[in-house]
C-alpha positions in Angstrom: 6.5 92.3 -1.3 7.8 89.0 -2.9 10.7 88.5 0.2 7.9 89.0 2.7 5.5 86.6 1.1 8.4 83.9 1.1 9.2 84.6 4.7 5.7 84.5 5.6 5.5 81.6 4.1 8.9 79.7 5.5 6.6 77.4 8.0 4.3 76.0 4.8 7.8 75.8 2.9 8.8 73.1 5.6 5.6 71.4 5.9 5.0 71.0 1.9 8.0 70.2 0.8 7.8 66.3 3.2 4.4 66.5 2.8 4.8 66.7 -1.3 7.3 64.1 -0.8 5.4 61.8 1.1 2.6 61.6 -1.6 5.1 61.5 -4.8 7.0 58.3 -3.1 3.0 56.7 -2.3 2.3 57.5 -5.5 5.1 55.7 -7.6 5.4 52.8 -5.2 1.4 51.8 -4.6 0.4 52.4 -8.0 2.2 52.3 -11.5 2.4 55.7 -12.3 5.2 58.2 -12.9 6.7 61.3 -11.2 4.6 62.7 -14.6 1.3 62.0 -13.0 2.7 63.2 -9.3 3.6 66.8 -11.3 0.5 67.4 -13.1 -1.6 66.5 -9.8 0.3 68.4 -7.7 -0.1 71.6 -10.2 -4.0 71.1 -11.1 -5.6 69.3 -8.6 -3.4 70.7 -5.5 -5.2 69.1 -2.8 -3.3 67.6 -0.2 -5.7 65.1 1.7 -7.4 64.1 -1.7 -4.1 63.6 -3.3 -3.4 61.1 -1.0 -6.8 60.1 -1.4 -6.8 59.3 -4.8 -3.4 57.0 -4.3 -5.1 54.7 -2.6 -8.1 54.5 -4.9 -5.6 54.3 -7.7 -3.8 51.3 -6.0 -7.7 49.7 -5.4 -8.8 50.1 -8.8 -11.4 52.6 -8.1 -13.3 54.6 -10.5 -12.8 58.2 -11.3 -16.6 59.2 -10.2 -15.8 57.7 -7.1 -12.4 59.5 -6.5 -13.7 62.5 -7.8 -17.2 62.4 -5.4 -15.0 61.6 -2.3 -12.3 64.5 -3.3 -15.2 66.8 -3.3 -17.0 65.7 -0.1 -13.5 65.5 2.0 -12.8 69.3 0.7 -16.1 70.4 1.5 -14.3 72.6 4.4 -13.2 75.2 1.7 -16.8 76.4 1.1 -16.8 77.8 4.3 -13.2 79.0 3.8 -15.0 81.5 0.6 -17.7 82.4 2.7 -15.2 84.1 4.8 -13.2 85.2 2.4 -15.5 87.4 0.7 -14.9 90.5 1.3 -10.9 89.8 1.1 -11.4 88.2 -2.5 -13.5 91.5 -3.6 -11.6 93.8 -6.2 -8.5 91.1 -6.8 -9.2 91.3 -10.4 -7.3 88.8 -12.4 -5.8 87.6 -9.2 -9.2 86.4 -7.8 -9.5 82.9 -9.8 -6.3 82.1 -9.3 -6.9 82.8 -5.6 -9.6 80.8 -5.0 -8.5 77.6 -7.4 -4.9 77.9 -4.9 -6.7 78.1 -1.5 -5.7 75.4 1.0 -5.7 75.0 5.0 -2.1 76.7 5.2 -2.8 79.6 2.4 -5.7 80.6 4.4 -4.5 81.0 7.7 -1.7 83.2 6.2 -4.1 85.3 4.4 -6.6 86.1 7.2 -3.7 86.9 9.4 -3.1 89.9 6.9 -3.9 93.3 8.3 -5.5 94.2 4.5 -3.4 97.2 3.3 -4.0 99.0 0.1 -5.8 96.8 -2.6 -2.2 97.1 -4.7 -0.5 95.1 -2.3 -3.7 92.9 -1.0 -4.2 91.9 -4.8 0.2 91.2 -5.1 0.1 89.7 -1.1 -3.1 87.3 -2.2 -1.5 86.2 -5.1 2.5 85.5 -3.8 1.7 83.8 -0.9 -0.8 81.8 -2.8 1.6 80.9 -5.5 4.3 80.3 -3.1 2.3 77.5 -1.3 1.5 76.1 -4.7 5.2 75.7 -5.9 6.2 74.6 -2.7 3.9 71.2 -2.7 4.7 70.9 -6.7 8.5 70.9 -5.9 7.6 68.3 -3.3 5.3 66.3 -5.1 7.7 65.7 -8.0 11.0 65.6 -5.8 9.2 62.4 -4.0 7.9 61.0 -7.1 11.1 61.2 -9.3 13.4 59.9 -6.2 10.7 56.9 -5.4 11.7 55.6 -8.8 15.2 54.8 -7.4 15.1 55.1 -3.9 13.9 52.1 -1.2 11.9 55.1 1.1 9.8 54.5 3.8 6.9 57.0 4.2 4.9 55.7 7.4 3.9 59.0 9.5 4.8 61.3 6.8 1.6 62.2 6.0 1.5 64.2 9.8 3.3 67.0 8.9 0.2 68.6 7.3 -1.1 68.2 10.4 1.8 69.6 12.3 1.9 72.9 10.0 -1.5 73.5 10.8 -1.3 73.1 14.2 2.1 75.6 14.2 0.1 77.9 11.9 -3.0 78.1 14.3 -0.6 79.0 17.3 0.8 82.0 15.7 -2.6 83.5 14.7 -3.5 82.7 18.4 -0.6 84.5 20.1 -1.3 87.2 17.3 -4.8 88.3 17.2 -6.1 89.7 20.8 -9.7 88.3 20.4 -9.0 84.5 21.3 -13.0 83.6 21.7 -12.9 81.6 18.1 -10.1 79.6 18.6 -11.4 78.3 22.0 -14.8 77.9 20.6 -13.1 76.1 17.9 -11.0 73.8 20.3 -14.2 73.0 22.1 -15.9 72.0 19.3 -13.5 69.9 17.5 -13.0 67.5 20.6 -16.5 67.4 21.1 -17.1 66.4 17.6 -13.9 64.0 18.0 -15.5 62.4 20.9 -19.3 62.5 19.6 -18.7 62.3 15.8 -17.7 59.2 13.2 -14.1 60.4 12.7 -14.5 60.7 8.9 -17.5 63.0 9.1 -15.9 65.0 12.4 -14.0 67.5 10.3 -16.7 68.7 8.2 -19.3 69.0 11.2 -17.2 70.7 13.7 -16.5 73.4 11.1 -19.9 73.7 10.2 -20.8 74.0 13.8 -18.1 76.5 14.5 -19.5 78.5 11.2 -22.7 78.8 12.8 -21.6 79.3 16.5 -19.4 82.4 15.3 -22.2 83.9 12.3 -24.5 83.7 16.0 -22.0 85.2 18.1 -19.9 87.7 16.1 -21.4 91.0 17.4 -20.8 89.8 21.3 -17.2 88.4 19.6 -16.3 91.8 18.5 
């Protein structure tokens, strides 16, 4: 179980690990804390986007309501990530907090790909390739950090790679699952919202719109 979880989770392994790097080196060199701070971020917060959120608020001097009210409204996506989760997350046990506290983008497209076997190695898949994720952007995030405190690095266009794992992730669970009617819907409705929408609320509307498009749909889906 543990040497599938890792090779499942290879692609996120080489998207975290630059990404985690990216926001340890912003981190030390636009504000003036340590690779400390980059560590325990990376191990309780562990949210990429409002990671490198909070950098910049921490170089501008903003407050922690305000970094804490933006984190929230940016991550806003995951709610609809639970509501699809729940019947995956039931009878995880002790598994289940950690579960949900370590869900991200990348961990959830891995986990809905599973085919749900037993609930012995649901609860043990769940729970490596969460935790494999998770060390994978702490080993990043501190790597960056500490190094940024010696090293001259520059980190424009570093901050694509989540992009680029998501987009390598998506592809996979396209070519893998035979019913490809939410992922067009999906496209469609993410450039329509890129074209229609103010590009800081697009993300959260076209996946509320997608939510309510496939909740409408599902029985002519299936």
């Amino acid at each position: 179980m543990i040497k599938t979880c890792f090779l499942r989770t290879v692609p996120v392994l080489l998207g975290y690990i630059p990404l985690g790097m990216a926001f340890g080196f912003l981190l030390v060199k636009q504000t003036e804390l340590s690779w400390v701070a980059a560590l325990v971020m990376s191990v309780v917060i562990y949210a990429g986007s409002g990671q490198f959120l909070a950098v910049s608020f921490f170089a501008n001097g903003t407050g922690f309501f305000e970094i804490g009210a933006m984190t929230l409204l940016l991550n806003s996506r995951h709610s609809f990530y639970g509501l699809s989760l729940l019947d995956k997350f039931s009878g995880l046990s002790w598994v289940k907090p950690y579960a949900v506290f370590a869900l991200t983008d990348e961990t959830y497209a891995l986990i809905t790909a599973d085919k749900d076997g037993s609930p012995g190695s649901k609860k043990k898949y769940y729970f490596y390739i969460s935790l494999f994720n998770h060390l994978y952007w702490i080993t990043g995030g501190f790597l960056g950090a500490f190094l940024g405190q010696f090293l001259p690095v520059k980190t424009d266009g570093m901050e694509f790679s989540l992009t680029a794992l998501f987009v390598v992730l998506a592809i996979e669970q396209y070519q893998s699952n035979p019913v490809k009617i939410p992922f067009i819907l999906a496209f469609l409705v993410g450039i329509a919202a890129l074209i229609a929408v103010d590009p800081k609320k697009m993300l959260l509307v076209s996946i509320s719109l997608v939510f309510l498009l496939l909740l409408l749909l599902k029985e002519k889906i299936r």
